[in-house]
C-alpha positions as CSV (number, residue, x, y, z in Angstrom):
1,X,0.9,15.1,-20.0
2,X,0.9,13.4,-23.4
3,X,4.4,13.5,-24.8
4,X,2.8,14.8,-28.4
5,X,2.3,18.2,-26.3
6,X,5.8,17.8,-25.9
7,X,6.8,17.3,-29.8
8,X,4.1,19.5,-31.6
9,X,2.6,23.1,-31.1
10,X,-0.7,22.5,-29.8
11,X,-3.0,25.2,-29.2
12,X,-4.2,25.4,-25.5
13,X,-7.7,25.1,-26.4
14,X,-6.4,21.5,-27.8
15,X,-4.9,20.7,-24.1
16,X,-8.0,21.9,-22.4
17,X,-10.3,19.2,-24.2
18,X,-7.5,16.6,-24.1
19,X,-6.9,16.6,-20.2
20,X,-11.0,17.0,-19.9
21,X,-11.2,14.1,-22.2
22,X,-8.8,12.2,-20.6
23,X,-10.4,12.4,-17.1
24,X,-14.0,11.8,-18.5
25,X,-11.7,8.6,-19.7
26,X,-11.2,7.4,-16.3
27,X,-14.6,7.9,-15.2
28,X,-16.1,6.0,-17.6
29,X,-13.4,3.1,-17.1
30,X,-14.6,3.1,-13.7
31,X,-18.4,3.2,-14.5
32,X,-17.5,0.3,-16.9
33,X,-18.5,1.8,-20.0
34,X,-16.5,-0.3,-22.4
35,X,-17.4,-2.6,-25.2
36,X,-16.1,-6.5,-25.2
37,X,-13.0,-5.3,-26.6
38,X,-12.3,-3.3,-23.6
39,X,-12.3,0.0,-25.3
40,X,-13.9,2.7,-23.1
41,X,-16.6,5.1,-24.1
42,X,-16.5,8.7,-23.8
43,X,-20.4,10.4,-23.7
44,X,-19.6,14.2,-23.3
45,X,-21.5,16.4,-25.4
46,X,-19.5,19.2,-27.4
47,X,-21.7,21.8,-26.1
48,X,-21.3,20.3,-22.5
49,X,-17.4,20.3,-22.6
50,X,-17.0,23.7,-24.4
51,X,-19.0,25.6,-21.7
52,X,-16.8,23.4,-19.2
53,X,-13.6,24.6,-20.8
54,X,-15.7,28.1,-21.3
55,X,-15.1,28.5,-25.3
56,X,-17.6,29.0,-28.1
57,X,-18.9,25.3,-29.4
58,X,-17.4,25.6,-32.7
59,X,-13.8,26.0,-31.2
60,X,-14.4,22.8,-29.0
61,X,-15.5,20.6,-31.9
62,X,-13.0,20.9,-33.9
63,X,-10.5,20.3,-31.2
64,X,-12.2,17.5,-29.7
65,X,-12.6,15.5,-33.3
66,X,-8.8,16.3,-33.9
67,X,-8.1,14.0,-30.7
């Protein structure tokens, strides 16, 4: 777990969409979906990942643009 979960009060709704994030992270490194730079890309919609996490969409957005 991220050590700024550690440091900061973080609301769980904010460590839902970062660990689902984070994993959707790793599947798209292995599915190669980086630019030349190397940085990966992420494509999970917002109302995808709040009905994964099973909160309302506006909730989810704000947490997932915070990250």
């Amino acid at each position: 777990m991220s050590k700024i979960f550690v440091k900061n009060e973080v609301s769980p709704i904010a460590k839902l969409v970062y660990t689902t994030l984070l994993g959707r992270t790793f599947l798209s490194r292995k599915n190669g979906l980086k630019d030349e730079n190397g940085n990966v890309y992420v494509i999970y919609p917002v109302r995808a990942l709040a009905k994964y996490i099973w909160v309302k969409r506006n909730k989810c957005q704000g947490k997932a643009n915070a990250s």
